[in-house]
BAZARO-671678 format. One record per residue (C-alpha): x, y negated, z negated. Coordinates in pm, 1 decimal, padded with zeros to 6 digits. Each point is the difference from the previous one (the first is absolute). Example, Ala and Ser with C-alpha at 12.3 -4.5 7.8 and 13.67 -1.06 7.14 Angstrom:
     east    north       up
  01230.0  00450.0 -00780.0
  00137.0 -00344.0  00066.0
end
This chain:
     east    north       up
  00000.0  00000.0  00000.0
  00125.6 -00313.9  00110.1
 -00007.8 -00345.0 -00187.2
  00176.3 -00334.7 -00062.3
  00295.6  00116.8 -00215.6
  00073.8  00303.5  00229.7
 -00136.0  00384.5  00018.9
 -00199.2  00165.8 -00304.2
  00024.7  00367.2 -00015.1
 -00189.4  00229.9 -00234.8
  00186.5  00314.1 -00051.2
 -00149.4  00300.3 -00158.9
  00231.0  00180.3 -00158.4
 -00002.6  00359.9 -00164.8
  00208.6  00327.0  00016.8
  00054.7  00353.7 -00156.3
  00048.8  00040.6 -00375.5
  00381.0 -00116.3 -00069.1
  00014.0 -00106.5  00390.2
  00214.9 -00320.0 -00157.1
 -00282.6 -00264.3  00124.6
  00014.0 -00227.0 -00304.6
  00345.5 -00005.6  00027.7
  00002.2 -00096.4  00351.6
 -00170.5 -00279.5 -00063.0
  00199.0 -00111.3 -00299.3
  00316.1  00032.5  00284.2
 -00158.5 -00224.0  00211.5
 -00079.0 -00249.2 -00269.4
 -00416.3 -00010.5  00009.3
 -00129.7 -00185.0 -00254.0
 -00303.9  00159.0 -00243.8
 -00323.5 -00195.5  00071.1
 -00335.7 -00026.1 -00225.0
 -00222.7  00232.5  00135.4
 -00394.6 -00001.9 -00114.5
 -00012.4  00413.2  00092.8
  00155.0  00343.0 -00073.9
  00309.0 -00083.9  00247.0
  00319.3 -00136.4 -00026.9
  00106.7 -00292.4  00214.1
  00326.4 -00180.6  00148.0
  00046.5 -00312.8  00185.7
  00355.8 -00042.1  00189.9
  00118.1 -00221.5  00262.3
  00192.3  00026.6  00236.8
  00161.9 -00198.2  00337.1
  00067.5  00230.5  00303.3
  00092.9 -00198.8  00362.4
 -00099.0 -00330.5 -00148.3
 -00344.8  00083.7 -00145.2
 -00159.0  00045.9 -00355.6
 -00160.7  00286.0 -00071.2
 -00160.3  00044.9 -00331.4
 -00102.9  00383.4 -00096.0
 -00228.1  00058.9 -00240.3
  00057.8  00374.7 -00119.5
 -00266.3  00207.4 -00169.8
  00133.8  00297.0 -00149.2
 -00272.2  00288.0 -00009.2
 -00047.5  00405.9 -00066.3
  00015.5  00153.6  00333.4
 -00248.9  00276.9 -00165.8
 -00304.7 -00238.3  00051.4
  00035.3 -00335.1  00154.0
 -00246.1 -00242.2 -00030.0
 -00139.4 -00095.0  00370.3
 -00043.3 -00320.6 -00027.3
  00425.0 -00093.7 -00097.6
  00076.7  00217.8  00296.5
 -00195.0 -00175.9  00233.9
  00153.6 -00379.2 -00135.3
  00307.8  00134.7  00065.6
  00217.2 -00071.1  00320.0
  00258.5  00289.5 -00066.3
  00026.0  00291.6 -00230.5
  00315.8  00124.2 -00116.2
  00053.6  00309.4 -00178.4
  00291.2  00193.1 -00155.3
  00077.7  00346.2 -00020.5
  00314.3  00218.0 -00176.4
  00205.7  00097.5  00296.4
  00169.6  00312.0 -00249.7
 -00338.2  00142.5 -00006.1
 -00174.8  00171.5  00204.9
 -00375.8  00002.2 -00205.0
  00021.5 -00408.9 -00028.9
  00024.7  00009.1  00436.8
 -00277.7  00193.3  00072.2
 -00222.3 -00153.5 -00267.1
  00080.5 -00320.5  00187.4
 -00058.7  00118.5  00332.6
 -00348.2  00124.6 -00121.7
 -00058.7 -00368.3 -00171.7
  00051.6 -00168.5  00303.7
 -00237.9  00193.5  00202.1
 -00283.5 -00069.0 -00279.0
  00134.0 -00406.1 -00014.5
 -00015.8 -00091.5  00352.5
 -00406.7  00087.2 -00011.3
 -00029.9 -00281.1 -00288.7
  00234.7 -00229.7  00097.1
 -00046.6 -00283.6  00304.7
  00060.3  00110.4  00352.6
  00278.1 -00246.7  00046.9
  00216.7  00093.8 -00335.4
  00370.3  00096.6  00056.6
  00131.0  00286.0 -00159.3
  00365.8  00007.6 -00191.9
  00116.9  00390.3 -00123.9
  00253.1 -00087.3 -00263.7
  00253.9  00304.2 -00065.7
  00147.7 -00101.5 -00358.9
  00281.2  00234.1 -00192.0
  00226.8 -00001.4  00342.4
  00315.3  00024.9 -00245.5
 -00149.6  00316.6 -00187.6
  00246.1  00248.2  00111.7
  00028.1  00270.1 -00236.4
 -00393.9  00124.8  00163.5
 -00080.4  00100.7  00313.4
 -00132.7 -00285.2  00225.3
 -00271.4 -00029.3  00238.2
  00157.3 -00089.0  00386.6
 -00020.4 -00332.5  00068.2
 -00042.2  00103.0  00356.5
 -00314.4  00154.9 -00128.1
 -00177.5 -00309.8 -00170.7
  00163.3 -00177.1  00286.6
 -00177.7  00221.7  00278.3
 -00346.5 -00005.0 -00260.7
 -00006.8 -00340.9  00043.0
  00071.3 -00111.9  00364.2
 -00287.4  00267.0  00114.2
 -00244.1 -00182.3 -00271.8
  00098.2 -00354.2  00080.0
  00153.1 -00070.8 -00386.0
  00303.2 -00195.1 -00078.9
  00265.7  00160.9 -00175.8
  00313.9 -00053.4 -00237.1
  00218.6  00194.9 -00243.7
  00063.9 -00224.5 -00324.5
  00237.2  00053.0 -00279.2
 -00205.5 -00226.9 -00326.1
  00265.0  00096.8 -00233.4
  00297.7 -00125.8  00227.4
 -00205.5 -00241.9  00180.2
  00084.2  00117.7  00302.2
 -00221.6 -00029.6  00313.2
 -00281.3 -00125.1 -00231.0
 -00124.7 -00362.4  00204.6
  00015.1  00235.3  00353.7
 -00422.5  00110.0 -00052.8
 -00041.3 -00346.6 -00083.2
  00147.9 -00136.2  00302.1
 -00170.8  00327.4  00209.4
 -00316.7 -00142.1 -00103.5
  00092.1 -00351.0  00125.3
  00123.5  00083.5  00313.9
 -00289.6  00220.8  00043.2
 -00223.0 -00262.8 -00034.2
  00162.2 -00246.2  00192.7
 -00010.5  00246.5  00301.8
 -00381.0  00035.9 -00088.9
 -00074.0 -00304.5 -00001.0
  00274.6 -00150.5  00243.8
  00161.2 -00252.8 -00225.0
  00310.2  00063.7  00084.9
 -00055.8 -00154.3  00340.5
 -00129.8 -00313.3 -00112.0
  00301.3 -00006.7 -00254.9
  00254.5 -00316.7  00041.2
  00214.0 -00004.0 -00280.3
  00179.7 -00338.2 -00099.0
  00323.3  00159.2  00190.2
 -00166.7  00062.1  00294.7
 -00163.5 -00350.4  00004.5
  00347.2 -00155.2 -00071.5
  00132.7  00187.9  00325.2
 -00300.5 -00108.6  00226.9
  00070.9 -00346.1 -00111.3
  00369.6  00018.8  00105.7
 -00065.0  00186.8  00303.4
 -00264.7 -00223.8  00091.4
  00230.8 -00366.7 -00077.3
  00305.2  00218.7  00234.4
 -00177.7  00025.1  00297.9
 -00140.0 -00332.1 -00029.2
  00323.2 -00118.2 -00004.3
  00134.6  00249.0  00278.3
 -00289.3 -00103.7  00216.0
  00083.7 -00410.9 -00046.4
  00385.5  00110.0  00064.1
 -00126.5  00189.1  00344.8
 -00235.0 -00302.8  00089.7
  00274.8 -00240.3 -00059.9
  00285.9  00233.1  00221.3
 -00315.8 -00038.4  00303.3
  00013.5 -00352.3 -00028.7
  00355.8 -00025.1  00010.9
 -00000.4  00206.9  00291.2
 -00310.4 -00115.6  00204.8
  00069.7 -00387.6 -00029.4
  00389.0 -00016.7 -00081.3
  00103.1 -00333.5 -00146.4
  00162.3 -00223.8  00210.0
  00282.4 -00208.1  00005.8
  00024.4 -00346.0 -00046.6
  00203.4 -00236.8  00206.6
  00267.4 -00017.0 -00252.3
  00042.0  00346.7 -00015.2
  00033.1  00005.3  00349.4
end
């Protein structure tokens, strides 16, 4: 949703038991909000390519979402253990039930957490990878006790819905209007150079009697 201070996106938020989704968002930096239901909520904002975008995160059991958050809600993010194999498939069979609650137009964001667990067996990335591409869901592998990786399903979700909504091809950032400015004052100038050179050559000056 678009308005004067930049881009508001509501983000629901959820994830297996121990999936690390609180952390996540304490690694990004959301701030708690005053909620008047059962839920928890974040606000965060961020600038990507020039532009504000202000999420509003509502962090929910995946067990029984409530129909009417889904449908506010632009994107919906949730996190899974990537060192086990029970917290994938319950996913997989959460976003199947989701997507008939949620709005038509929401983008999806599969969030593998635990990627530096390596004393379990892991699911493939390939696999979550392959998952998502044939379901049309964004995907990244986050580390929320090293912090690594853990603003890439943010900036999935932005990028998604600049594509969705073509922003990015209306975007001019202050760079890029800098650089038309001083492209646009060079060939001014290379044009009066060029017009001047014509003049010179069409009507050459000519000499006075002194000269002569």
């Amino acid at each position: 949703m678009k308005s004067k201070s930049g881009i508001e996106l509501n983000i629901w938020i959820s994830g297996t038991e121990g999936s690390g989704k609180t952390s996540f968002l304490l690694q990004n930096s959301f701030k708690a909000a005053v909620g008047s239901d059962q839920v928890l909520r974040y606000t965060k904002r961020y600038k990507y390519n020039n532009r504000l975008y202000s999420f509003k995160a509502v962090e929910s059991s995946m067990s029984n979402p409530a129909q009417e958050l889904l449908q506010e809600c632009q994107a919906i993010l949730i996190c899974f253990n990537l060192s086990d194999r029970t917290s994938y498939d319950s996913v997989k069979e959460h976003i199947t039930r989701i997507k008939e609650k949620a709005g038509p137009e929401a983008i999806y964001c599969l969030v593998a957490t635990f990627n530096d667990v390596v004393d379990r067996p892991k699911i493939s990335k390939q696999e979550v990878a392959y998952y998502c591409k044939m379901n049309n869901v964004e995907f990244a592998d986050v580390s929320c006790l090293s912090g690594y990786n853990v603003k890439e399903p943010l900036m999935k979700i932005i990028k998604a819905y600049n594509q969705k909504y073509k922003l990015e091809e209306n975007e001019i950032s202050d760079r890029g209007l800098i650089c038309i400015s001083v492209g646009t004052m060079l060939g001014f100038f290379l044009i009066m150079v060029l017009l001047m050179m014509i003049k010179e050559w069409i009507f050459p000056k000519r000499l006075s009697a002194d000269e002569m």
